[in-house]
DRENMITI-716222 format. One line per 3 residues: number of its first residue (from 1); their letters; for each residue x, y, z of N, C-alpha, C. Coordinates in pm, whole numbers, plus 50000, padded with zeros to 5 digits. Layout:
BEGIN
NUM	A	X Y Z X Y Z X Y Z | ... $
% end
This chain:
BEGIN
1	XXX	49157 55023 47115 49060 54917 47096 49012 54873 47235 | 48881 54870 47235 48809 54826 47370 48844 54692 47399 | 48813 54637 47510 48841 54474 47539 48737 54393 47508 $
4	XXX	48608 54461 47489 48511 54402 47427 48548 54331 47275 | 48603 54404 47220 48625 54418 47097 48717 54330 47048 | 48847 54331 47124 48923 54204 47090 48876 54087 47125 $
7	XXX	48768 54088 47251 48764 53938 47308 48643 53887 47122 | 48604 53973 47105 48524 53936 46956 48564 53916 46849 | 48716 53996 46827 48806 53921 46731 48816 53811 46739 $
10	XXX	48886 53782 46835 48939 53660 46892 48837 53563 46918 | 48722 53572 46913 48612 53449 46876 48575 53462 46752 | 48578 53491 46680 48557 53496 46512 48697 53484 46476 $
13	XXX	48827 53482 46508 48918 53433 46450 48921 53271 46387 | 49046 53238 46390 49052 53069 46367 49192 53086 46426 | 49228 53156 46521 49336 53109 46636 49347 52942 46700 $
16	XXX	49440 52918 46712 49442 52809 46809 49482 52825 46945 | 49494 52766 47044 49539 52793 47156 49561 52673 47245 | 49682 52678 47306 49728 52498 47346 49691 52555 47511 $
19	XXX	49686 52461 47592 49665 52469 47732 49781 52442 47792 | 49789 52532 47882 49991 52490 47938 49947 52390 48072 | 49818 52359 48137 49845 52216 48202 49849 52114 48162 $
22	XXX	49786 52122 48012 49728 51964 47970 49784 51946 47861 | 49853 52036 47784 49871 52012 47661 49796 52043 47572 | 49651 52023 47551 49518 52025 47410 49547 52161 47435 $
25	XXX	49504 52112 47229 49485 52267 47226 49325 52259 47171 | 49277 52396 47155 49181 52445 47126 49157 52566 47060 | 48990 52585 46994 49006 52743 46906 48934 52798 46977 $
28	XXX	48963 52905 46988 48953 53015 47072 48790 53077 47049 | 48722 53012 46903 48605 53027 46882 48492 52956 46948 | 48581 52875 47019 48499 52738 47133 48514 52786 47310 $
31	XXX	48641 52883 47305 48652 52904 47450 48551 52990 47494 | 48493 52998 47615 48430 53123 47698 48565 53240 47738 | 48530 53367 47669 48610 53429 47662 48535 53554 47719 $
34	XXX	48570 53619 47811 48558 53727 47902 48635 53840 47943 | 48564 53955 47999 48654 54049 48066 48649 54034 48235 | 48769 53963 48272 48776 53980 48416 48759 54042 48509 $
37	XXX	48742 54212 48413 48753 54341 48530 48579 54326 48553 | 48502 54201 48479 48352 54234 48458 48360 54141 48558 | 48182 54130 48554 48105 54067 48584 48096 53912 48514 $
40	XXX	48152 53784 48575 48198 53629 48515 48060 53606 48440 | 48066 53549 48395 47935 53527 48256 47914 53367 48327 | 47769 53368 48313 47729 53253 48359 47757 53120 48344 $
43	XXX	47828 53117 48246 47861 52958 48195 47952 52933 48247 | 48093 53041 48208 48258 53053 48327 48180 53049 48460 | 48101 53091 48562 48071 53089 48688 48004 52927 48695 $
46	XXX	47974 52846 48614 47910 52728 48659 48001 52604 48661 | 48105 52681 48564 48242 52571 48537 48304 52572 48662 | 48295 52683 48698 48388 52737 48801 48347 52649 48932 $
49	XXX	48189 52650 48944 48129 52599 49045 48161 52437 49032 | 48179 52394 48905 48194 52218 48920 48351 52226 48934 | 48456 52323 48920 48585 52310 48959 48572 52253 49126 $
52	XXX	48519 52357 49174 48517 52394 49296 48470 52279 49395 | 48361 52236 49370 48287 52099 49375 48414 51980 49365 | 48398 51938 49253 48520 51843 49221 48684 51835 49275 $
55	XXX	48697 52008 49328 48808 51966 49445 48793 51969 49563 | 48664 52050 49630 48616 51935 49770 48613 51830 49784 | 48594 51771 49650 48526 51629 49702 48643 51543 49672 $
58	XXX	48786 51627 49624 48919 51538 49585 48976 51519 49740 | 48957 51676 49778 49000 51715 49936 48911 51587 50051 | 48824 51534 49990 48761 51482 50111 48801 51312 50111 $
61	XXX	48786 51275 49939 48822 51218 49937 48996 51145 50000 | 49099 51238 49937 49218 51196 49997 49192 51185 50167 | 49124 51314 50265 49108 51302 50411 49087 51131 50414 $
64	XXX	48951 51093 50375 48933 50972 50343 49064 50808 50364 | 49138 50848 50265 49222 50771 50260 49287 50763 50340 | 49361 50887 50346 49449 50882 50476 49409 50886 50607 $
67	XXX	49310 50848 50617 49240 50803 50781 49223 50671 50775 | 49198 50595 50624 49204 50458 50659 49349 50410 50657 | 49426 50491 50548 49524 50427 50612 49624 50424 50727 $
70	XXX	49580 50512 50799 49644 50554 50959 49557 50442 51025 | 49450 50408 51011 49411 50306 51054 49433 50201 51053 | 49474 50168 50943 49527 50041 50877 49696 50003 50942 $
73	XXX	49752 50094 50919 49877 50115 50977 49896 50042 51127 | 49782 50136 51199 49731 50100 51344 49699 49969 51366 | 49635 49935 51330 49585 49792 51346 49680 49679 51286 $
76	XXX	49754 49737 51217 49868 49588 51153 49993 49645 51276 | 50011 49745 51306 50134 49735 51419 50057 49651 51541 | 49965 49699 51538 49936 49633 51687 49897 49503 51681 $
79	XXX	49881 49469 51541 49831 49277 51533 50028 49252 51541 | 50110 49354 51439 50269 49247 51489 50287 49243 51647 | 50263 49363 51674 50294 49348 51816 50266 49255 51929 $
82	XXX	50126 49210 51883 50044 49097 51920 50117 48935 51906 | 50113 48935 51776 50201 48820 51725 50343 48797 51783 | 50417 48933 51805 50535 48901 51829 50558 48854 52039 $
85	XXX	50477 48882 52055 50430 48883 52221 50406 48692 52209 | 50289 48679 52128 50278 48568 52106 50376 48458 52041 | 50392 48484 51981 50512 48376 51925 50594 48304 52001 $
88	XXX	50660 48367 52128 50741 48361 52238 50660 48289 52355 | 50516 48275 52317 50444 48226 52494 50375 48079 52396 | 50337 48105 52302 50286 47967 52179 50323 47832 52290 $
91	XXX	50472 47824 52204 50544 47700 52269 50474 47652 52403 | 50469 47672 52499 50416 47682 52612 50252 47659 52616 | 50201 47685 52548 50086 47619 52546 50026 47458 52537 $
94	XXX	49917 47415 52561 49926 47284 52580 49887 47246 52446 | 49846 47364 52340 49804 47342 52174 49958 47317 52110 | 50051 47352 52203 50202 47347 52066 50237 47184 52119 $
97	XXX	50257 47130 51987 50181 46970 51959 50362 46887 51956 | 50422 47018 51953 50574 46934 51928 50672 46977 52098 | 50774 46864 52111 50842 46849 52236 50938 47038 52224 $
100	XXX	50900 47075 52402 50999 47229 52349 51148 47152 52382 | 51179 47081 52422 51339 47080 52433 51390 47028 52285 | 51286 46979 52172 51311 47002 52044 51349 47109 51948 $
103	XXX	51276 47194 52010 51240 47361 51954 51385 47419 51944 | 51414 47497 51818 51496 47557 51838 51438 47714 51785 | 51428 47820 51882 51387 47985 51869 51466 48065 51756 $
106	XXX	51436 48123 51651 51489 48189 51574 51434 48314 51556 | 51305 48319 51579 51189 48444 51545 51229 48507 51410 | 51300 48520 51353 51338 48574 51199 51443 48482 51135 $
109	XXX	51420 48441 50983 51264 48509 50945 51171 48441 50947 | 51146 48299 51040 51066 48215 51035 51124 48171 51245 | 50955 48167 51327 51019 48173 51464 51088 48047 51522 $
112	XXX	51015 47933 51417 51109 47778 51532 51148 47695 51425 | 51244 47612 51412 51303 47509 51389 51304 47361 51436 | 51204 47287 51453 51184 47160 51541 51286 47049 51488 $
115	XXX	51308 46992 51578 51447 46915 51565 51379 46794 51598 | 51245 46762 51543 51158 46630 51590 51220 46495 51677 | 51240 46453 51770 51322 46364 51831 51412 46405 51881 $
118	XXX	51473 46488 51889 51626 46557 51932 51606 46509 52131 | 51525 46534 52137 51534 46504 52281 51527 46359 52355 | 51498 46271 52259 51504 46140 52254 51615 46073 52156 $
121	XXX	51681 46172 52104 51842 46078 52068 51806 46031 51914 | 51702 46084 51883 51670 46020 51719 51581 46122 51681 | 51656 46188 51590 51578 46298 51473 51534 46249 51360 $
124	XXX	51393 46241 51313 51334 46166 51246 51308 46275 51127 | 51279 46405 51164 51234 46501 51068 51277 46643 51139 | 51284 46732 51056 51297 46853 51129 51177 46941 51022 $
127	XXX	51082 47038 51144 50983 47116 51105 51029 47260 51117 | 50985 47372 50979 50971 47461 51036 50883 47513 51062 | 50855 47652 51204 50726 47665 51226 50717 47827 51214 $
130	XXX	50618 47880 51140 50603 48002 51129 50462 48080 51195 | 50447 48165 51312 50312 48119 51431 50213 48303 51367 | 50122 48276 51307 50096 48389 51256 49943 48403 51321 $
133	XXX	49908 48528 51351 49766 48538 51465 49657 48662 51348 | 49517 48638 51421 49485 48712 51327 49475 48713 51129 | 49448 48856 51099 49483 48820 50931 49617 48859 50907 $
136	XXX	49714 48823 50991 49846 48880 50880 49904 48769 50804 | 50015 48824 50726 50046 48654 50629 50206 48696 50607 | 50249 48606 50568 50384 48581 50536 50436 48679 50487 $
139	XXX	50540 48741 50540 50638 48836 50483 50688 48803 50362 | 50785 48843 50237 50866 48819 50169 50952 48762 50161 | 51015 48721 50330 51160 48647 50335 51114 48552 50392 $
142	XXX	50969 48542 50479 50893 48393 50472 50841 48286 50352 | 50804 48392 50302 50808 48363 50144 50875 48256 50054 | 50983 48303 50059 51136 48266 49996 51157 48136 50086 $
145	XXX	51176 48126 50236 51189 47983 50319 51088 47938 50286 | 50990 47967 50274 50842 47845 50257 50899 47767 50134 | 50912 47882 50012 50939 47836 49877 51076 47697 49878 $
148	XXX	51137 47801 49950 51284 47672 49962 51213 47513 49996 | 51142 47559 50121 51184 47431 50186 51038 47358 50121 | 50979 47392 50028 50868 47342 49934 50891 47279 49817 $
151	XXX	51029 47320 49808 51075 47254 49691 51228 47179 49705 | 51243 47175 49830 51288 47042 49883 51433 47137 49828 | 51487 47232 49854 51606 47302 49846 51725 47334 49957 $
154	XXX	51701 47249 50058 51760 47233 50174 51894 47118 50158 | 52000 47198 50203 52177 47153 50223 52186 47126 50381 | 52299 47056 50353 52390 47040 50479 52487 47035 50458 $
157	XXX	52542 47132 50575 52709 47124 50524 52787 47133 50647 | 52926 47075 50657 52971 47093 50753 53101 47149 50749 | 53121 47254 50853 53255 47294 50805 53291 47270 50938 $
160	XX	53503 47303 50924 53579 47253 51018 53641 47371 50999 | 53747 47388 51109 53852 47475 51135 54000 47417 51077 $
% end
């Protein structure tokens, strides 16, 4: 039997046929059905052409992404890096509005602790200060201290030996 011949059975059948990437199935009286050793029949060659199409443009797309996000990457290390440079020179400025022999340095996970009055013998309040530059925003474990100390979840305790 020629290959002509079966591929013509096999479209006048009522076969089914499942797809092993996707699962669907389909009848075989609906597929474009060909001889490979031929010449691709125009309809398989146009599918072929929007395959082809549609994964350049997947290929260009992902390039895409992953250049913004190497970018993105880039630019948030170098804003922490920024911040973290900064955080440490802040205090020292004539904008940081609270006494530094108040200040107490922690940088994680929140950078100061103001001990409001401490240097005058009477602590009236204690602030915390978290010094953020640019668009970055609160970490997760800033988060959690903001939340605490927002909802008034702050202890004291003292222990002894």
């Amino acid at each position: 039997m020629k290959t002509q011949d079966i591929i013509e059975q096999l479209k006048k059948s009522q076969l089914i046929a499942q797809c092993p990437k996707c699962d669907e199935t389909f009848d075989f009286s609906d597929a474009i059905l060909f001889d490979g050793t031929k010449k691709f029949p125009e309809e398989a060659l146009k599918i072929q052409e929007q395959l082809d199409e549609n994964y350049e443009n997947s290929v260009l797309e992902l390039k895409k992404k992953i250049e913004r996000a190497t970018k993105k990457a880039e630019v948030t290390t170098e804003a922490v890096n920024i911040g973290k440079s900064l955080e440490k020179i802040v205090p020292t400025m004539k904008e940081f509005k609270w006494a530094l022999p108040d200040s107490r340095f922690l940088f994680d996970p929140i950078d100061l602790v103001i001990f409001n009055g401490l240097s005058n013998r009477k602590v009236d309040s204690i602030s915390f200060i978290e010094i953020k530059t640019g668009k970055s925003y609160l970490n997760q474990h800033q988060k959690m201290v903001k939340r605490a100390i927002m909802e008034n979840k702050i202890g004291y305790c003292e222990m002894y030996d």
